[in-house]
Phi, psi and omega in degrees: 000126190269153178237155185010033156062057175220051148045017163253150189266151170312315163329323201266325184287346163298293183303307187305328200259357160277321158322278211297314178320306197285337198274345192281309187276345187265357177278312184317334216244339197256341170260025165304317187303006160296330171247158212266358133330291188254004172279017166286331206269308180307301152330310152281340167297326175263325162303312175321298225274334176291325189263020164242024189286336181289303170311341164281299204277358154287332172307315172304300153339288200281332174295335165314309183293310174322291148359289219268312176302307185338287202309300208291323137342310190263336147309280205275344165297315165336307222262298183305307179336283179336289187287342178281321165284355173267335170305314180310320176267341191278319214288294184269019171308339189279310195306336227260313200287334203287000000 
């Protein structure tokens, strides 16, 4: 299904449109430091995140990896699911053509 016929499916304008929400708050979170109350804290929020970046892309990494078994765990319960059900019409396909 196309929204107002410019060829995009809603999904993809759902990811897009979440992007931008998270890219909208972190511009909200980077002019805090305009008021002098609160650039001390923004600040220290991005010097924390500069000294843990090897522990996030290793945190990533591995929810990535948790993530890449999930999917395949749920693909392959899919793939069976799939196939019991296809036994299922064959097993009573004669009574159904009769």
């Amino acid at each position: 299904m196309y929204i107002w016929s410019i060829g995009y499916e809603p999904l993809y304008l759902a990811y897009a449109a979440s992007v931008s929400s998270f890219l909208l708050w972190l511009q909200v979170f980077y002019w805090m430091r305009l008021f002098r109350s609160m650039s001390f804290y923004v600040l220290m929020v991005y010097e924390t995140m500069y000294d843990i970046r090897y522990f996030l892309i290793m945190f990533f990494a591995c929810v990535a990896a948790f993530g890449n078994a999930v999917l395949i765990l749920d693909f392959a319960q899919s793939v069976a699911s799939q196939l019991s059900l296809d036994e299922t019409e064959n097993e009573y396909a004669p009574i159904i053509n009769d």
